[in-house]
C-alpha positions as CSV (number, residue, x, y, z in Angstrom):
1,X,187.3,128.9,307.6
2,X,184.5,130.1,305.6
3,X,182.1,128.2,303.7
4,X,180.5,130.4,300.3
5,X,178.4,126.7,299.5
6,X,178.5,123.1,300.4
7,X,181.0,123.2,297.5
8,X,183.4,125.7,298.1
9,X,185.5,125.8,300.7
10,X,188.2,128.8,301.6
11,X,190.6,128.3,304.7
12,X,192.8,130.9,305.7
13,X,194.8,131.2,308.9
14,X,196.9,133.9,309.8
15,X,199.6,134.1,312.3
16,X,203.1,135.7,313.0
17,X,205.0,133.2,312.8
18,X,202.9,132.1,308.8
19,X,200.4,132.9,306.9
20,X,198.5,129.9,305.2
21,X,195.7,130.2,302.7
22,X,194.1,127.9,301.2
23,X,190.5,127.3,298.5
24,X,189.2,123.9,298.2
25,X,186.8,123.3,295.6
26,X,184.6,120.1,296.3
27,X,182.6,117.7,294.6
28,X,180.5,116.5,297.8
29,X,182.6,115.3,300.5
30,X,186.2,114.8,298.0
31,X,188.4,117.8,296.9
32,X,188.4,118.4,293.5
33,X,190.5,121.2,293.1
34,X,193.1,123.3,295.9
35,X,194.7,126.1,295.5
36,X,197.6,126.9,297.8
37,X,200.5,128.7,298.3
38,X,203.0,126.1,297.0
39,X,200.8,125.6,294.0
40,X,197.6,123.6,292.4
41,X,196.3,120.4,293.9
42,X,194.3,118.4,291.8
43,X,192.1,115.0,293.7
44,X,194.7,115.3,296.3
45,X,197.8,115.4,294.0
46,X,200.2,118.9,293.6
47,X,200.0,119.8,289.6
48,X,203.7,120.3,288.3
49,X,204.4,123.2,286.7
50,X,204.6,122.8,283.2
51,X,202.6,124.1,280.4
52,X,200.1,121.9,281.2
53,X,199.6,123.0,284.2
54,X,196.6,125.6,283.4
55,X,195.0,123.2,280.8
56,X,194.9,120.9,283.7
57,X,193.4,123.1,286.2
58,X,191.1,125.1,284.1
59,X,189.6,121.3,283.1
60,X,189.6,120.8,286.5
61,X,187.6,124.1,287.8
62,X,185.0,123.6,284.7
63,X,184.2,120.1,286.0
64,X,183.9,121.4,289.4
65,X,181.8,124.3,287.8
66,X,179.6,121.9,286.1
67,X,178.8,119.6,288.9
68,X,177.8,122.1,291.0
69,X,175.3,124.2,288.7
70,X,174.2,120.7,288.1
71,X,173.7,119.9,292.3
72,X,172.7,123.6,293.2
73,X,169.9,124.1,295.8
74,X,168.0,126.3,294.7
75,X,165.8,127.1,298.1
């Protein structure tokens, strides 16, 4: 697992047998956005895919976006 900022989150774990990759956008400790091999997860709930589906996930990253320019450390 590798952790770019307190916010951002990308797991990958590679095997033989599967591959499984994963990046979790967080707002502080809850997942805001996932995206995973079987598709978008948004709060904890798969997206369907329908042509909502990007509108709903590109609202998604620009909250996550927002929230953290807006709780940045800037050390």
């Amino acid at each position: 697992m590798m952790t770019v900022n307190p916010s951002l989150t990308m797991k990958s774990t590679l095997s033989a047998e599967t591959q499984e990759s994963a990046i979790t956008f967080t707002g502080g400790t809850s997942e805001m956005l996932r995206v995973a091999k079987d598709g978008f997860y948004i709060r904890g709930i798969r997206v369907n895919q329908d042509d909502k589906e990007a509108e709903l996930v590109y609202n998604t990253f620009h909250q996550w976006l927002t929230w953290a320019t807006l709780n940045r450390d800037y050390k």
